[in-house]
C-alpha positions in Angstrom: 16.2 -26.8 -61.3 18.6 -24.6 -62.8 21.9 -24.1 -61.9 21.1 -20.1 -60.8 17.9 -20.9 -58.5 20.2 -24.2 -57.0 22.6 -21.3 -56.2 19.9 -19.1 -54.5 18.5 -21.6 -52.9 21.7 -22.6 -51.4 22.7 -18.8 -50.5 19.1 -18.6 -49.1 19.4 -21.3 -46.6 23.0 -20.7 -45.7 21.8 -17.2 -45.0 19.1 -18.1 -42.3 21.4 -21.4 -41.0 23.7 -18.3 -40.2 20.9 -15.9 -38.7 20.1 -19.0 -36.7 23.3 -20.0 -35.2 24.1 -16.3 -34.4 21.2 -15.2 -32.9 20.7 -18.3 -31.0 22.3 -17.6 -28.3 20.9 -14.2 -27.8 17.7 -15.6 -28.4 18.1 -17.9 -25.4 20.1 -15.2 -22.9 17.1 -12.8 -23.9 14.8 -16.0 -22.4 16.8 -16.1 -19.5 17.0 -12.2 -18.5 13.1 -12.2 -19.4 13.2 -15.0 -16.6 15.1 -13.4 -14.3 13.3 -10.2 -14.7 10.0 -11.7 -13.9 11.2 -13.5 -10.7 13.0 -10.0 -9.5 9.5 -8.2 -10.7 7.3 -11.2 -8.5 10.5 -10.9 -5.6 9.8 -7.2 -5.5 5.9 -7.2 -5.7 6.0 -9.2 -2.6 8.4 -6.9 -0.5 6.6 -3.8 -1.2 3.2 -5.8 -0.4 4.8 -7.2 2.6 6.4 -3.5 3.4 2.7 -2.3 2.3 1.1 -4.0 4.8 3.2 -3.3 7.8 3.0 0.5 7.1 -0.5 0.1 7.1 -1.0 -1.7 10.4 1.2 0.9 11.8 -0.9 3.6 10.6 -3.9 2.1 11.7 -2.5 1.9 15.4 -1.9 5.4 15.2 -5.1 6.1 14.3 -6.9 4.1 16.7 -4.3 5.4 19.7 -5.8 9.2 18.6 -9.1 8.4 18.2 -9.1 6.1 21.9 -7.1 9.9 23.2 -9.3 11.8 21.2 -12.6 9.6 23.0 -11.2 10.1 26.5 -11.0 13.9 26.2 -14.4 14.0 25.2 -15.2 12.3 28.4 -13.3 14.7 30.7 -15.6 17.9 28.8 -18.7 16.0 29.2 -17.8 15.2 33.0 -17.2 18.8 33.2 -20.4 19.7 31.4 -22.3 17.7 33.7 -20.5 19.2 37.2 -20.9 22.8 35.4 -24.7 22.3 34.5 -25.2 20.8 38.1 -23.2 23.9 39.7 -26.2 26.2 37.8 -28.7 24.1 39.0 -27.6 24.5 42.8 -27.5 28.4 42.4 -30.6 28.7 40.5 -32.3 26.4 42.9 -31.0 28.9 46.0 -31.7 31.3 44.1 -35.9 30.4 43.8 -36.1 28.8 47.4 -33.8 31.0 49.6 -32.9 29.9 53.2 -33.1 31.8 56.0 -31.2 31.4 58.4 -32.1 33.9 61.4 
């Protein structure tokens, strides 16, 4: 080899020993804040799943309170339906068969 290319050579490889040694450490705090991130990201996921889920249970009580009011109100009209209808029927009954009372 030539003295020139020995020369090159040797810049080349002090040039990437040096990218090496500086970015190294980056390199390796860029592992660890990936890290980090991902365990804060997985931390997270299960609070607002956990969060999710309770918010949901509390609007399905609420639902099922209104629909449980909602089913005893439609008892109350269809009690009164069925005194109302039964009130008609009396009268119209009088009505056809009249008593007499003299």
């Amino acid at each position: 080899m030539s003295p020139e290319t020995m020369t090159a050579l040797m810049g080349a490889v002090g040039v990437i020993g040096g990218a090496a040694i500086t970015s190294g450490p980056s390199y390796l705090a860029s592992r660890k804040a990936r890290r980090t991130a991902r365990e804060e990201g997985e931390a997270t996921r299960d609070a607002v799943g956990s969060a999710l889920d309770v918010a949901v249970a509390r609007i399905e009580g609420r639902i099922e309170g209104a629909v449980d009011e909602l089913r005893a109100g439609l008892h109350e009209v269809r009690d009164w339906q069925t005194s109302h209808t039964a009130e008609h029927v009396l009268i119209e009954h009088n009505r056809r068969n009249p008593t007499t009372d003299e």
